[in-house]
N, C-alpha and C positions, 0 to 999 in steps of 0.2 A: 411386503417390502420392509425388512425392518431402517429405522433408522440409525440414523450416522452416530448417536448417542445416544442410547434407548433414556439415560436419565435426564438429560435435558429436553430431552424429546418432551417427558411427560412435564415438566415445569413446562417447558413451552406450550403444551394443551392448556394449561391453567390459565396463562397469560393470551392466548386467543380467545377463550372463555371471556376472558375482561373485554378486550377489543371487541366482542363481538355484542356486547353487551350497550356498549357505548352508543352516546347519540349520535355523535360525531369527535374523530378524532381528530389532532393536531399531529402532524408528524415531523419530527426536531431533528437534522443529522449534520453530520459533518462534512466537509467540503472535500477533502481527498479523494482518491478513487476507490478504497475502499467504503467511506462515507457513502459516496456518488451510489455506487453499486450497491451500497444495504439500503438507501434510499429506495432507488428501483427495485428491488426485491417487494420489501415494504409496499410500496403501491401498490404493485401490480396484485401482490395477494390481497390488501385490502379492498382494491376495485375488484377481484375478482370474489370475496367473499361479502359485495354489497354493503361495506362500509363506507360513511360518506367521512370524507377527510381532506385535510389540506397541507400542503408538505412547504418547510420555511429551511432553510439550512443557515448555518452559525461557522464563524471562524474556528472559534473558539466557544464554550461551556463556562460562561463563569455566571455567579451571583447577578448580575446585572442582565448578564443576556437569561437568566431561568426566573427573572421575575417580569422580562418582555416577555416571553411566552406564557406564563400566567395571567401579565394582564388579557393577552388573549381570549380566555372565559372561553376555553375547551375542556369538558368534564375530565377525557382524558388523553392524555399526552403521551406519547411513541415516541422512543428517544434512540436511535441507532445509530452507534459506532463512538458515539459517547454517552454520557448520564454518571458509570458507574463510579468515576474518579470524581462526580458532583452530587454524589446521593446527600450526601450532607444538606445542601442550598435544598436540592430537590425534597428530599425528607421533610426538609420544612414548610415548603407551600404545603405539602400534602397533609400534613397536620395541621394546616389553616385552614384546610380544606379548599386548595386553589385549581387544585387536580388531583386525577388520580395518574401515577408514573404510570408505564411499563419499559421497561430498558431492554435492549437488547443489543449489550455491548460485548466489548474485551481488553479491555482495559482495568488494568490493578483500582476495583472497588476501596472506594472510604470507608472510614470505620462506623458507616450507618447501615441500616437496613429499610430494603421497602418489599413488601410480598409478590410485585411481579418482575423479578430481576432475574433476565438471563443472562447471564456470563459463563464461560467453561472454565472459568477460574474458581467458581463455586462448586466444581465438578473435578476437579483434579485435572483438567486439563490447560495447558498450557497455552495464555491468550495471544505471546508472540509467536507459535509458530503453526500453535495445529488447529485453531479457529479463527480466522478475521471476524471484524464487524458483519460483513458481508455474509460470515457463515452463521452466525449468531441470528441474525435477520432470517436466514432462508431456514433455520428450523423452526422458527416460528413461522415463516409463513407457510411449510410445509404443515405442520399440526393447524394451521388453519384453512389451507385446503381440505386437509383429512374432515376438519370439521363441520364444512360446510357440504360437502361433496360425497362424503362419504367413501371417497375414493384414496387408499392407500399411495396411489402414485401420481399425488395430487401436487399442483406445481413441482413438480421434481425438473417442468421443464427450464426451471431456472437457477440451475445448478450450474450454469454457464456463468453468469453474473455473479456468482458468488464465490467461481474462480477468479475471475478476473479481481475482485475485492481481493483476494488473499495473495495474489502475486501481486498488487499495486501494494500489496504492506508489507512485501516482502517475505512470506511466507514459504516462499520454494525456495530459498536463497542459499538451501544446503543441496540443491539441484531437483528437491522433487518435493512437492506436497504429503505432509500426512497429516498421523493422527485424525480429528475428525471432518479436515479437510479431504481425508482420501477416499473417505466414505461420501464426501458429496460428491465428489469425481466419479467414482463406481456410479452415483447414481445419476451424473449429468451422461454418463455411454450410457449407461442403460434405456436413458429417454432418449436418446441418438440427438442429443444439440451436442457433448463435448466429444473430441475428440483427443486420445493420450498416447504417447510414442516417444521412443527416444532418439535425440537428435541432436544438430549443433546446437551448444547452449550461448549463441552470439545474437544480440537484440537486434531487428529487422529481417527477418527469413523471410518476412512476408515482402515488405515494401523496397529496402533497399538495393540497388544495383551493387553485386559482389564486390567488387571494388572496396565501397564504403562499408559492406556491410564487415570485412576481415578491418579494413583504417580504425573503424571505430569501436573496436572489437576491447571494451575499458578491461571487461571482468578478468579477460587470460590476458597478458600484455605480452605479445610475442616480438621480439626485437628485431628491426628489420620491417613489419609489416604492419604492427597497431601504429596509429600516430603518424602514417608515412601511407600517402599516397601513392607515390612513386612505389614504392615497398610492395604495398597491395595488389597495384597493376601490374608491377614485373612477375610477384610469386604467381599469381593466375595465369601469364599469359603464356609463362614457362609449361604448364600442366598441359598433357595430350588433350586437352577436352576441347569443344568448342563452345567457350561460354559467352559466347557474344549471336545476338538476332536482329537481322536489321541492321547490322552495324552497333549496337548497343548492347550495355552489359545486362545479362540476366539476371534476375532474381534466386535466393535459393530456392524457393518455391518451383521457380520455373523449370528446376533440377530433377535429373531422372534422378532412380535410387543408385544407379551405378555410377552415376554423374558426380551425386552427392559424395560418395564412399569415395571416389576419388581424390576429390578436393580435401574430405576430410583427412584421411590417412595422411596427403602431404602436408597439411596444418601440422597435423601431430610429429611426423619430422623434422617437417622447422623447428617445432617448438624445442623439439630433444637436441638438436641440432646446436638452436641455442644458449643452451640450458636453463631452460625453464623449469621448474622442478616440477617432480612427479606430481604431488598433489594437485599441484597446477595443471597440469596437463588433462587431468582425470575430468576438470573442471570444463572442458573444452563440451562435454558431453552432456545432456541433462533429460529428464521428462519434458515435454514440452505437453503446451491445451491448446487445442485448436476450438473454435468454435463454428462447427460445421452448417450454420447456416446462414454463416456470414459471407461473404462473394470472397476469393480465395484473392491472394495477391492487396488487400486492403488490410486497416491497420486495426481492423474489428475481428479480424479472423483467429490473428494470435493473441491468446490472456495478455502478453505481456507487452505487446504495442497497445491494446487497448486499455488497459489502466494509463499508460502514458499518456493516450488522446485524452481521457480525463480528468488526469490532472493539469492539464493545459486548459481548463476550463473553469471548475472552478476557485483556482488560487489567482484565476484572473478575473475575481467575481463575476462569475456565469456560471452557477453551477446550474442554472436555467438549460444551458445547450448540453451539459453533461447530461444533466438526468433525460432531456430529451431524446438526446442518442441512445443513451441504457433501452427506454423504452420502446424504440425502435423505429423513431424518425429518421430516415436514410435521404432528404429534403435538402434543406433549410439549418435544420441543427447541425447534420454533418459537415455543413461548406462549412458551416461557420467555427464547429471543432476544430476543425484541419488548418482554418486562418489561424487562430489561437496557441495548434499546436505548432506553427513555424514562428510564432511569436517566442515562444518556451522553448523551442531547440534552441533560439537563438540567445537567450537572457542565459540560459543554462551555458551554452559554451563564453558567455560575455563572464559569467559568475565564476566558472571554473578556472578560466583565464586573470582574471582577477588574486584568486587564491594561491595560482602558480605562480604569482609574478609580484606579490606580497610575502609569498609563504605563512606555514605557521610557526606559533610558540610552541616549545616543547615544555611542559613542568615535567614534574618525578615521575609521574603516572598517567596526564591525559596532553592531547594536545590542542591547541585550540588559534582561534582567529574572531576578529570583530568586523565585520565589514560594511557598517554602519547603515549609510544608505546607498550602497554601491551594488547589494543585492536585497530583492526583494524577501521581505520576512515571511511570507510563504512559501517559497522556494529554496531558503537558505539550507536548510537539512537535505534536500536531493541535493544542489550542489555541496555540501562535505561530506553525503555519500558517494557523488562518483568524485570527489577528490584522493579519497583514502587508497592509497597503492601508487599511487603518482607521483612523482618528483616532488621530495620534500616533505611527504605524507608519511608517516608509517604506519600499517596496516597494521600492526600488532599494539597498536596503542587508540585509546576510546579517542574519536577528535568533537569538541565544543564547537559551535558555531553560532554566532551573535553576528543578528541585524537588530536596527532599530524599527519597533512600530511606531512611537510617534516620541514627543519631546520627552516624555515622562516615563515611558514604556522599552523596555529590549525583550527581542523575543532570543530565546536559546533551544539550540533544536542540538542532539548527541545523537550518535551513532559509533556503534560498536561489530563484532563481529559474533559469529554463533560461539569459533573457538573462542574467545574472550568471556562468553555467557558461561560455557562448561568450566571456565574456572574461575568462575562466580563473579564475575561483573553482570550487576541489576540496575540499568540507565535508570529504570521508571523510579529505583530508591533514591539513585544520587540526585538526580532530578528533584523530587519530593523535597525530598533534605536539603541540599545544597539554596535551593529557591524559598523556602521556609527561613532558611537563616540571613536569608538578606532581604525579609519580606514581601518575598513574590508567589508564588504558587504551581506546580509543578507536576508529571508522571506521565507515562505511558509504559512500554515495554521493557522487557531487561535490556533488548537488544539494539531500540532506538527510544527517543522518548524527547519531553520537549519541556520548557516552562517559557514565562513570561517572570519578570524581575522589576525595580525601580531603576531607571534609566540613571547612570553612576556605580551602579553597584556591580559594573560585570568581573573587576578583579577580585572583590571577595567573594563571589560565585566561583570563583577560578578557582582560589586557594580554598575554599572547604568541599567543593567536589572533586579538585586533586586529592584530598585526604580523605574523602569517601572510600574512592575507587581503589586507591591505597589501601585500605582496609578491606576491602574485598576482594581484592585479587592477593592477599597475604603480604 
């Protein structure tokens, strides 16, 4: 079976090599869902390849939180879905001899080095779109099956979880996963846990009654029926089908294929009808992951309902019940996911609502909003992602988004678009830069990315990542 990237394939045998060497390791990741999910990876190959270990997750990576993990006194440290943007701090315990790293990130590395760093960005691949954390995790822990096992199609069965990580980062956001993401999908069918198909590209297929699943429908906005209850109920109940059981509306899921094709085709006339434009309409469609052995109609079944359930967990410090459910507590952790995540639909429509009803600033080049403490600063970036397209938004411009972490602190979370990235807008630069000159510290992706800043500073953050992104888009 070859793998997804034959050359970080073999860094990654080096870096199991270390892991497996270890007395015991410390495993460091981040709270996200793709975090969540390269956490679970991570375990599971190291329980499975008899390392003993213990797993602590972090908001954020800074100097303060990589010298709590050194006092810990773990020879060596597992660092997944960040490190690479902190090799710097970390470079330095390890010259003290505090630990030994190993990273398995994707994120735009500092200008240090340490011998066990995977990233596909040290591989010419692209870390916002064609490997998550998630994937970055599951090639190491596939070379450490291999290693232990002797067996080439060794954890491949967790090529599930390592979708799920790359569509919670947004990685299908152009309708479908590639690059070395496509190659873990060839190899989540191959072990028969994922399932791939093209389908409605509207969030809930699984869990919501049709109705809400077209109301809520952000990505295509069709007028008339996104936004509008009434809208949604009347375009359904016009269609020859019978989409009601029981008296209740059905799921897509609960749809035949000729049922489905039904519905769909008329979506796509409204939408022309409306005029909604082409490109938009194309969008109505996408690759879809299923994970086929998760009970069908639940929100573990589709990749992209289940990054949601986990980011409903730990931005609500619990990533306790995420990695839980990753691992495959269907109990106790699930009831308590599914509270969490009606807590998080609900702060999410409070946040979006908020932003509609404030609006943003527009400068030359980007646009932006503060909303102090009126949303939470781990959720601020999902909500001025599903802001962007919306009343007052403009989708063709990067949007800022500032909450406060505490009296001293604002967190900044950007978001842009893939066309935006093809004409050279790089968030994880502006970010870096823009946070650097009003000294805060900053990066992730070209195409979203985040800092932390000194609480006062968020206008001159404004005006020199206006004049970044200026400069990169010509």
């Amino acid at each position: 079976m070859t793998p997804p990237v034959p050359e970080l394939a073999d860094h990654a045998a080096d870096c199991a090599d270390r892991l497996l060497a270890a007395d015991e390791v410390l495993l460091a990741s981040h709270i996200d869902a793709d975090g969540l999910t390269s956490a679970a990876v991570a375990s599971t190959a190291l329980e499975r390849a008899g390392i003993e270990f213990e797993a602590v997750f972090k908001k954020q990576l800074d100097a303060h939180e990589i010298a709590t993990i050194a006092a810990a006194d773990y020879d060596t440290v597992l660092f997944t879905d960040f490190g690479s943007g902190q090799l710097d701090d970390i470079a330095r315990h390890e010259r003290e001899g505090d630990f030994t790293p190993v990273v398995a990130d994707h994120h735009r590395p500092a200008d240090e080095e340490t011998e066990f760093h995977l990233n596909p960005l040290l591989f010419g691949l692209d870390g916002a779109s064609e490997l998550s954390g998630a994937g970055a995790a599951y090639v190491l822990g596939r070379e450490l099956g291999r290693a232990t096992t002797g067996d080439d199609a060794a954890n491949t069965d967790l090529a599930g979880l390592a979708v799920v990580g790359a569509v919670g980062d947004m990685q299908a956001s152009s309708g479908e996963l590639h690059g070395a993401n496509a190659g873990i999908v060839a190899e989540g069918v191959e072990a028969g846990v994922l399932g791939e198909a093209t389908d409605l590209a509207l969030y809930g297929r699984q869990t919501r009654p049709l109705p809400k699943l077209l109301e809520y429908s952000s990505d295509v906005y069709i007028p008339g029926i996104s936004n509008s209850q009434s809208g949604a109920v009347g375009f359904l109940s016009a269609l020859d089908v019978d989409l009601k059981s029981g008296g209740e509306w059905r799921t897509w899921v609960d749809l035949s294929g000729d049922e489905r094709q039904t519905v769909a085709s008329a979506l796509v006339q409204r939408a022309i009808q409306r005029g909604v434009p082409a490109h938009k309409i194309d969008g109505l469609v996408a690759t879809t992951y299923t994970l086929l052995d998760e009970p069908e109609g639940t929100e573990l079944r589709d990749a992209s309902e289940f990054s949601t359930l986990l980011n409903a967990t730990a931005r609500y410090e619990r990533a306790d019940v995420g990695l839980a459910v990753c691992l495959g507590d269907r109990d106790g952790a699930l009831d308590r996911a599914r509270d969490l995540l009606t807590n998080h639909r609900r702060n999410l429509s409070e946040g979006l609502r908020w932003v509609q009803n404030e609006g943003v600033t527009r400068e030359e080049h980007v646009q932006w909003f503060d909303a102090g403490t009126h949303i939470r600063e781990t959720i601020v970036g999902i909500v001025a992602g599903m802001a962007v397209g919306s009343d007052g938004v403009d989708r063709d411009v990067p949007i800022l988004a500032f909450a406060s972490k505490s009296d001293e602190e604002t967190k900044v979370s950007a978001r842009g678009t893939h066309a935006l990235v093809r004409s050279g807008l790089d968030l994880s630069a502006v970010m870096g830069e823009a946070s650097a000159a009003v000294g805060g510290k900053g990066g992730g992706h070209d195409v979203a990315a985040g800092a932390t800043i000194p609480a006062g500073q968020e206008r001159a953050f404004v005006e020199r990542a206006d004049a970044i992104v200026g400069e990169q888009l010509g």
